[in-house]
mmCIF file of the N, C-alpha and C atoms, coordinates in Angstrom:
data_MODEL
# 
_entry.id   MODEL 
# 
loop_
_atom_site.group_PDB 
_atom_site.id 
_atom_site.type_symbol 
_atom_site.label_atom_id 
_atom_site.label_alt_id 
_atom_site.label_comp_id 
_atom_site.label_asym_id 
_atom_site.label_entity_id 
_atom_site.label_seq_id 
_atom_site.pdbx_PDB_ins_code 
_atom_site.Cartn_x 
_atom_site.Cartn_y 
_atom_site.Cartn_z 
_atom_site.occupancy 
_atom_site.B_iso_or_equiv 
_atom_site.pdbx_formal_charge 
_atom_site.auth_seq_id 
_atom_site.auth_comp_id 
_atom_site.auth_asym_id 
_atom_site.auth_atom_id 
_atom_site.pdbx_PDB_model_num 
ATOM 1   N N  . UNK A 1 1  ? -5.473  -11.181 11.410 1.00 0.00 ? 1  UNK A N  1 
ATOM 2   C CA . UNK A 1 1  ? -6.294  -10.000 11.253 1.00 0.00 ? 1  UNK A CA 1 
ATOM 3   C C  . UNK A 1 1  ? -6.522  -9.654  9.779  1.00 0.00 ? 1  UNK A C  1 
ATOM 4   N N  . UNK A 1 2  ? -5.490  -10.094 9.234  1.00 0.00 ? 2  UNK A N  1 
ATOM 5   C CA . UNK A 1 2  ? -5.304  -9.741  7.775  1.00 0.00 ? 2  UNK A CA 1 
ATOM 6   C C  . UNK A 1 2  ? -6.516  -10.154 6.814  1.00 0.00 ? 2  UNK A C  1 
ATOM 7   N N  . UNK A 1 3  ? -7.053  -11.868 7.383  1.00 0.00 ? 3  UNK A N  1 
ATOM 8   C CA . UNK A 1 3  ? -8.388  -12.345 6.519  1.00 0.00 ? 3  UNK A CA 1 
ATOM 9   C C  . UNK A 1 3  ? -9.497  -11.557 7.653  1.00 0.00 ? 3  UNK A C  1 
ATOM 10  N N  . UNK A 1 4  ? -10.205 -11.302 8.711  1.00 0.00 ? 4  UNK A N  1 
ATOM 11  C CA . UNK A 1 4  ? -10.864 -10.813 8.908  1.00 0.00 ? 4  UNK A CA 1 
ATOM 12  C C  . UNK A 1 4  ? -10.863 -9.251  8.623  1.00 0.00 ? 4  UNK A C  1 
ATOM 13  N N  . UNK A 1 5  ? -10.116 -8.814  7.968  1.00 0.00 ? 5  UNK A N  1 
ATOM 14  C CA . UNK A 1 5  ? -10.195 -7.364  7.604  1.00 0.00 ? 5  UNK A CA 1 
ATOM 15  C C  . UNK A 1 5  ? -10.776 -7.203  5.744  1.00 0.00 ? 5  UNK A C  1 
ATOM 16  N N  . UNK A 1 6  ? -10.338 -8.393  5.326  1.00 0.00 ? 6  UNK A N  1 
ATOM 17  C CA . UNK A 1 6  ? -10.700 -8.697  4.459  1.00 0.00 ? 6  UNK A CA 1 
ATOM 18  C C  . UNK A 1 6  ? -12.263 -9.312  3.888  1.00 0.00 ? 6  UNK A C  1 
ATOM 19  N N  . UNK A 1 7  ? -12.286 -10.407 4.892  1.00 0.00 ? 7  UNK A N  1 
ATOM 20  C CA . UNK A 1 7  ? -13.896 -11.085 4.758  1.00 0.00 ? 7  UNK A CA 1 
ATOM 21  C C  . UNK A 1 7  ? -14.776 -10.806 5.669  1.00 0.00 ? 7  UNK A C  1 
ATOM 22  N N  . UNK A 1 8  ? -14.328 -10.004 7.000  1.00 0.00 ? 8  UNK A N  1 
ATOM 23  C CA . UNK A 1 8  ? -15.383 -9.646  7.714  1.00 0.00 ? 8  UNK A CA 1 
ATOM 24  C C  . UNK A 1 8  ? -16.651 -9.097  7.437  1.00 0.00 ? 8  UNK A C  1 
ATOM 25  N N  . UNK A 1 9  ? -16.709 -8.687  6.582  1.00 0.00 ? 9  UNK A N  1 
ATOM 26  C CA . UNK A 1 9  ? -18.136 -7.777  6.043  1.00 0.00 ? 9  UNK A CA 1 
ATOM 27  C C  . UNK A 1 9  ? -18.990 -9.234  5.950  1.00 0.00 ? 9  UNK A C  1 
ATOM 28  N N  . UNK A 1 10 ? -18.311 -9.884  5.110  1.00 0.00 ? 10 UNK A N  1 
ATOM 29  C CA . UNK A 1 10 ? -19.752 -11.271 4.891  1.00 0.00 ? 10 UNK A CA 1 
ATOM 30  C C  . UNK A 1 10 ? -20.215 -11.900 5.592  1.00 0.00 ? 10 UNK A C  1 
ATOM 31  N N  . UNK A 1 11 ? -19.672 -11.203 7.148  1.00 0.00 ? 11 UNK A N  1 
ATOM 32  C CA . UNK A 1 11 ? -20.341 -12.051 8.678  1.00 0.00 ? 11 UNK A CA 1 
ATOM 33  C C  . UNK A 1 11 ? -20.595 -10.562 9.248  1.00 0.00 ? 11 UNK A C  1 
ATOM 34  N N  . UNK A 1 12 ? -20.673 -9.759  8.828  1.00 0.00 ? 12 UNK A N  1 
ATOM 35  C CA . UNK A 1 12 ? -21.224 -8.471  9.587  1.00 0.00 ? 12 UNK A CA 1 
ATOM 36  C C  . UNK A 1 12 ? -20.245 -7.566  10.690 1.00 0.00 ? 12 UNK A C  1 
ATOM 37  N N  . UNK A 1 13 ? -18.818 -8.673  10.245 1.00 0.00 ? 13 UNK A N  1 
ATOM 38  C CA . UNK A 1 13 ? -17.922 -8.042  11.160 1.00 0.00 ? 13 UNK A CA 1 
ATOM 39  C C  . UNK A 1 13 ? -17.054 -6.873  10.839 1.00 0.00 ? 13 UNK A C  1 
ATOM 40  N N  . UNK A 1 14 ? -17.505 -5.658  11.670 1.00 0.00 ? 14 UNK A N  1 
ATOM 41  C CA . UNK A 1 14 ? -16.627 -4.545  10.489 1.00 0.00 ? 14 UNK A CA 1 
ATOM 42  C C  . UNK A 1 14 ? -15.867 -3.538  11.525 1.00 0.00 ? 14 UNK A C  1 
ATOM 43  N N  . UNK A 1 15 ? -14.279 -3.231  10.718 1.00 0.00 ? 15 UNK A N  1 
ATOM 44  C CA . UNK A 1 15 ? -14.002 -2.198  11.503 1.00 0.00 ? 15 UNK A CA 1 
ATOM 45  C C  . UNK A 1 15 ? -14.434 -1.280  11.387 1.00 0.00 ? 15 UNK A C  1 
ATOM 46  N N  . UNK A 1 16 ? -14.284 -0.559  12.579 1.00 0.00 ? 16 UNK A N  1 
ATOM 47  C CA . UNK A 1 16 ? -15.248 0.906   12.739 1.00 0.00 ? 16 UNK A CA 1 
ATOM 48  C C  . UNK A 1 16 ? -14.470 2.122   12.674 1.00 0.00 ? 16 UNK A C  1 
ATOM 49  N N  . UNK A 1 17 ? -13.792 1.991   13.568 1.00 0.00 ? 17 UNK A N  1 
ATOM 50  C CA . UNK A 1 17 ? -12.737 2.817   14.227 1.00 0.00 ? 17 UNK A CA 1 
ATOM 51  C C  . UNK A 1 17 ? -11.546 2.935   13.354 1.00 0.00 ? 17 UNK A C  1 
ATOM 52  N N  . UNK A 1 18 ? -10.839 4.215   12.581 1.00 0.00 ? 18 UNK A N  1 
ATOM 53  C CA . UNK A 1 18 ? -9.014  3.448   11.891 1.00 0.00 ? 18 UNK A CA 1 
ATOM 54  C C  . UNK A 1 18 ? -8.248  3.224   12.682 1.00 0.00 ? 18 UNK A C  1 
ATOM 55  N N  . UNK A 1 19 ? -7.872  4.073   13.712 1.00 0.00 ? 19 UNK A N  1 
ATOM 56  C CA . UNK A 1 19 ? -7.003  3.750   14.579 1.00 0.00 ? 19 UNK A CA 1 
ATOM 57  C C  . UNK A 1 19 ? -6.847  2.634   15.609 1.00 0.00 ? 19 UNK A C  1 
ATOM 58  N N  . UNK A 1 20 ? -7.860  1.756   15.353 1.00 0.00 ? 20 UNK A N  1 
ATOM 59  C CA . UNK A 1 20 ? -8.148  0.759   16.460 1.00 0.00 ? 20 UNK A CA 1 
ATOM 60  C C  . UNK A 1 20 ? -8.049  -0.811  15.349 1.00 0.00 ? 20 UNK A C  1 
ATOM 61  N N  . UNK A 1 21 ? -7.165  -1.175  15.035 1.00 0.00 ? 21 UNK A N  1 
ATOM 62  C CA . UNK A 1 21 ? -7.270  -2.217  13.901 1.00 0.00 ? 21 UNK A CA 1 
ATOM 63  C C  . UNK A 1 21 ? -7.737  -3.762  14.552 1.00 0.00 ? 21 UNK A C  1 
ATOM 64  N N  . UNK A 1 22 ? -7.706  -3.807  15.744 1.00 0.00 ? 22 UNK A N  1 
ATOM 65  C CA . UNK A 1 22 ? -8.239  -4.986  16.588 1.00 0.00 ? 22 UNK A CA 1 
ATOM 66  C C  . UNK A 1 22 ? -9.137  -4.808  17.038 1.00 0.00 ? 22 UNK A C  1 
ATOM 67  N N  . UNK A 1 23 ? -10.187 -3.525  16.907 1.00 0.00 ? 23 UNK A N  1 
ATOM 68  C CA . UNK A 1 23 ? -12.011 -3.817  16.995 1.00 0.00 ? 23 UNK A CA 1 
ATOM 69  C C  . UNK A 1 23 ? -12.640 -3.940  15.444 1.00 0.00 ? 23 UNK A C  1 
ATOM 70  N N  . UNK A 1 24 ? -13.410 -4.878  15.928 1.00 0.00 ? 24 UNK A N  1 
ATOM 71  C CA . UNK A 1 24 ? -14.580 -5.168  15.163 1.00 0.00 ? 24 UNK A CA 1 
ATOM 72  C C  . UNK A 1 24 ? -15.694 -4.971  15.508 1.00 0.00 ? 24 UNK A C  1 
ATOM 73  N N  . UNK A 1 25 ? -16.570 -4.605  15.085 1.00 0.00 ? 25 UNK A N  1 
ATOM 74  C CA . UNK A 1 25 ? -18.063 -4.226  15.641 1.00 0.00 ? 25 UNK A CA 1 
ATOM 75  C C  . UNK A 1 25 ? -19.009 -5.473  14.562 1.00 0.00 ? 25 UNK A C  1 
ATOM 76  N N  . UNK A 1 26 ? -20.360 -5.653  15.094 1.00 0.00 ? 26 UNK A N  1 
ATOM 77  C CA . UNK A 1 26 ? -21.422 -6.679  14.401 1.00 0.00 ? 26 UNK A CA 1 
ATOM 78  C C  . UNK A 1 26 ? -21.831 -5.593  13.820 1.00 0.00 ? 26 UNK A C  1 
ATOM 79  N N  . UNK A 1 27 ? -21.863 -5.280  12.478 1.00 0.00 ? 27 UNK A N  1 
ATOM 80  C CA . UNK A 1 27 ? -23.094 -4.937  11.866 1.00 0.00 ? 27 UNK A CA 1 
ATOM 81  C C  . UNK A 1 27 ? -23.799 -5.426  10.739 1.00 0.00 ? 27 UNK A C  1 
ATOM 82  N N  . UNK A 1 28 ? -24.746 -6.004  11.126 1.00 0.00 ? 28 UNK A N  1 
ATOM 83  C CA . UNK A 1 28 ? -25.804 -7.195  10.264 1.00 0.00 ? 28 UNK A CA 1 
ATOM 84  C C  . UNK A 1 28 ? -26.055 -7.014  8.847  1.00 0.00 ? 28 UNK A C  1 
ATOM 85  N N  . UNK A 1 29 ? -26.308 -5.488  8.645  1.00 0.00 ? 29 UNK A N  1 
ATOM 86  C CA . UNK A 1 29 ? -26.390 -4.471  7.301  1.00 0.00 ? 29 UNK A CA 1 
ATOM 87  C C  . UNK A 1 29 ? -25.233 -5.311  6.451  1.00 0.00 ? 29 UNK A C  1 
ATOM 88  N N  . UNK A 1 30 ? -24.463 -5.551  6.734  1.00 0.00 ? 30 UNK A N  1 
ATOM 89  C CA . UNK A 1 30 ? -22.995 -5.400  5.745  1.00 0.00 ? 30 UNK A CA 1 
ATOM 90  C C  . UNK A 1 30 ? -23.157 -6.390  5.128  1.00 0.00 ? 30 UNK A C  1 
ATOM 91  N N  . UNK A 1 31 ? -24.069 -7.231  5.706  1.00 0.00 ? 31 UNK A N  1 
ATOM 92  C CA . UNK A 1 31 ? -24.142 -9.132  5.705  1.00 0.00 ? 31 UNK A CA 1 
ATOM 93  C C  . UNK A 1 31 ? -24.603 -8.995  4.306  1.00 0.00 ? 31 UNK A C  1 
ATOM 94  N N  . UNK A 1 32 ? -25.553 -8.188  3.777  1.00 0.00 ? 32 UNK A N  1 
ATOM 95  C CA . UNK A 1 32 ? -26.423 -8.471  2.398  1.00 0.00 ? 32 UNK A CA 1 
ATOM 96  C C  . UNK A 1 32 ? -25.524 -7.751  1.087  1.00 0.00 ? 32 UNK A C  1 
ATOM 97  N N  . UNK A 1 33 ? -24.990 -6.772  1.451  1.00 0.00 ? 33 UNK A N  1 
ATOM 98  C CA . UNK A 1 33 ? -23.870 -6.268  0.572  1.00 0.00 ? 33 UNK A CA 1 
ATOM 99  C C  . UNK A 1 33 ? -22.279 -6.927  0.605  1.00 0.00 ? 33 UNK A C  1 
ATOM 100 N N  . UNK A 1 34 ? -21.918 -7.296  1.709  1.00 0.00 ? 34 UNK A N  1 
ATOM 101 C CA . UNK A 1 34 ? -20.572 -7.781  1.999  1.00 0.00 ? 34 UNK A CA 1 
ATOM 102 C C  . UNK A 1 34 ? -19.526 -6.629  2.176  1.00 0.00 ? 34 UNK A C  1 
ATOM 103 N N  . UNK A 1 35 ? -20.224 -5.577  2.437  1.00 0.00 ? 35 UNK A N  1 
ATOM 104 C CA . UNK A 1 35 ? -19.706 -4.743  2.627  1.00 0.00 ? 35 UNK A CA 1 
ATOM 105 C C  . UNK A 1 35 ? -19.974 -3.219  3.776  1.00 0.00 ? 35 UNK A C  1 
ATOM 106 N N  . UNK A 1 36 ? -18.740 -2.968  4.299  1.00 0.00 ? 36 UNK A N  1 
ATOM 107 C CA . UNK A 1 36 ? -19.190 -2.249  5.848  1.00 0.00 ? 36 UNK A CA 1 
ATOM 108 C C  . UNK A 1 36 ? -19.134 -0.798  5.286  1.00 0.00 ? 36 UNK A C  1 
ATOM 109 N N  . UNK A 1 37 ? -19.628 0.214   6.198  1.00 0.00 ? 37 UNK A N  1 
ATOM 110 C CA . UNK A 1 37 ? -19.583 1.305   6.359  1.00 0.00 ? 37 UNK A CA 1 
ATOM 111 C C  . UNK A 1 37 ? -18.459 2.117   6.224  1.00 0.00 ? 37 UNK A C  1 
ATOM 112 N N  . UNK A 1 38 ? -18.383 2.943   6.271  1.00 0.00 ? 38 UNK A N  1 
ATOM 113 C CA . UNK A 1 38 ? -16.902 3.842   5.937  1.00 0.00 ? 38 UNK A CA 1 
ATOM 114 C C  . UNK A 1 38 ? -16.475 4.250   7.864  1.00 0.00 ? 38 UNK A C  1 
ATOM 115 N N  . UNK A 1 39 ? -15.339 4.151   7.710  1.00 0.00 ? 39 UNK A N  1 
ATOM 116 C CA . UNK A 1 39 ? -14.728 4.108   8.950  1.00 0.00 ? 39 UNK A CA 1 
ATOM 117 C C  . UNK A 1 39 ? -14.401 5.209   9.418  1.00 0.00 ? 39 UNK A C  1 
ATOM 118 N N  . UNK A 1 40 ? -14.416 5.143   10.610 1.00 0.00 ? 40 UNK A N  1 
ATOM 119 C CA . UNK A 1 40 ? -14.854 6.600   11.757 1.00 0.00 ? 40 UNK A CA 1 
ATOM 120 C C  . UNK A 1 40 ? -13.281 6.910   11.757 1.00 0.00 ? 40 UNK A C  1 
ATOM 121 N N  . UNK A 1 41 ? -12.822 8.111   11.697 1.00 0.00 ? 41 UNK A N  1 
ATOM 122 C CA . UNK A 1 41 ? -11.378 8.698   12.043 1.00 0.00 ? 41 UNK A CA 1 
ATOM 123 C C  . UNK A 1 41 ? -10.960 9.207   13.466 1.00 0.00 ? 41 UNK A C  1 
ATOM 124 N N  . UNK A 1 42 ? -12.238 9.743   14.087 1.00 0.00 ? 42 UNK A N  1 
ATOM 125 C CA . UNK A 1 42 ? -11.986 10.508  15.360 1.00 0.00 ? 42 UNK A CA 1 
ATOM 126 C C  . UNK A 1 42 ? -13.170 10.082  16.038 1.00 0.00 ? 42 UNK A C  1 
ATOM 127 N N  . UNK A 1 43 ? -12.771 9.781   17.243 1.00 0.00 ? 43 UNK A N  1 
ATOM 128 C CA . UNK A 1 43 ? -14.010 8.842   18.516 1.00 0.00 ? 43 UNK A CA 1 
ATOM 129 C C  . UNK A 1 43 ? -15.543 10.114  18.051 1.00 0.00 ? 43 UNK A C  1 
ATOM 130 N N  . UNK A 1 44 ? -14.873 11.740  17.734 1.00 0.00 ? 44 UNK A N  1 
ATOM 131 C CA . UNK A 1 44 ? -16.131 12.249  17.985 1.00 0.00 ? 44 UNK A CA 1 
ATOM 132 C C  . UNK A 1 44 ? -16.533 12.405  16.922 1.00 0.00 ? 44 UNK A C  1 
ATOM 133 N N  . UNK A 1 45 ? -17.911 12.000  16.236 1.00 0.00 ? 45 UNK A N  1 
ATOM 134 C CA . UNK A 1 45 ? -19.039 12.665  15.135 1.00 0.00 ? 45 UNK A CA 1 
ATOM 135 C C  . UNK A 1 45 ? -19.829 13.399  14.998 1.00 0.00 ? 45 UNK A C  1 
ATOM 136 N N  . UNK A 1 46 ? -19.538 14.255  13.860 1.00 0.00 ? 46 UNK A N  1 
ATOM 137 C CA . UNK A 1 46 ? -20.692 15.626  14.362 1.00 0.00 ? 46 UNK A CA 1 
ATOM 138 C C  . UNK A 1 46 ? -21.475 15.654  14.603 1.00 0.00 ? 46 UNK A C  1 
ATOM 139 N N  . UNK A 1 47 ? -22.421 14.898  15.135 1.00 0.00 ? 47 UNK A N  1 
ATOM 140 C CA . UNK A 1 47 ? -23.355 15.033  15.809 1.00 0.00 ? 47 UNK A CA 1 
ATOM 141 C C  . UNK A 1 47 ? -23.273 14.957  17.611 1.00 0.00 ? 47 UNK A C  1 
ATOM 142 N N  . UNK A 1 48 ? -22.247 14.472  18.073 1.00 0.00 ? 48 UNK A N  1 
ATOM 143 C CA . UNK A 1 48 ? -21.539 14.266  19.186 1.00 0.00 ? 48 UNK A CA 1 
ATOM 144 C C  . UNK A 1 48 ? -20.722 15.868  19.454 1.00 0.00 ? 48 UNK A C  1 
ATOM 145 N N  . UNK A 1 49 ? -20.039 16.567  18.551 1.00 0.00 ? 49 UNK A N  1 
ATOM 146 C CA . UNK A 1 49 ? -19.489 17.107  18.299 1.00 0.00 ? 49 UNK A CA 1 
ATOM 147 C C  . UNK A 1 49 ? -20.545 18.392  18.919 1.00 0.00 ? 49 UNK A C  1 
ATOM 148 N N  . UNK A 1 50 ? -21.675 18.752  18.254 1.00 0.00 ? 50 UNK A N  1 
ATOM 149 C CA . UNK A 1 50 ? -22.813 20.034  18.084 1.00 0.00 ? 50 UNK A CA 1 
ATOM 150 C C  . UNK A 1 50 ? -22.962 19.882  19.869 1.00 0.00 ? 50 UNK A C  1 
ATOM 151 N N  . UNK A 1 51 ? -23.560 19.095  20.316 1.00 0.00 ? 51 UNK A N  1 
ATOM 152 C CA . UNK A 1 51 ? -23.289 19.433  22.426 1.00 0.00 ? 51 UNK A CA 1 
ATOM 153 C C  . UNK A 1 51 ? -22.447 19.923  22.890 1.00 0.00 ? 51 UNK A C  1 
# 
């Protein structure tokens, strides 16, 4: 897990979730930077949250 946490971004593979260290999600975006998104803390986002 240790190299895919590391090089996953340069295949679009990124964790999403912190608490979940064995998902990976595809996101294609990351592929051109090598780098993923900032990682979700709590399943809900405020926008999930405002309903």
């Amino acid at each position: 897990m240790l190299w895919l946490a590391k090089h996953g971004g340069e295949y679009g593979l990124c964790q999403i979730w912190r608490d979940e260290a064995g998902r990976y999600e595809l996101r294609p975006e990351a592929i051109d930077d090598s780098c993923c998104p900032k990682m979700y803390v709590e399943p809900i986002q405020p926008e999930d949250a405002a309903r």
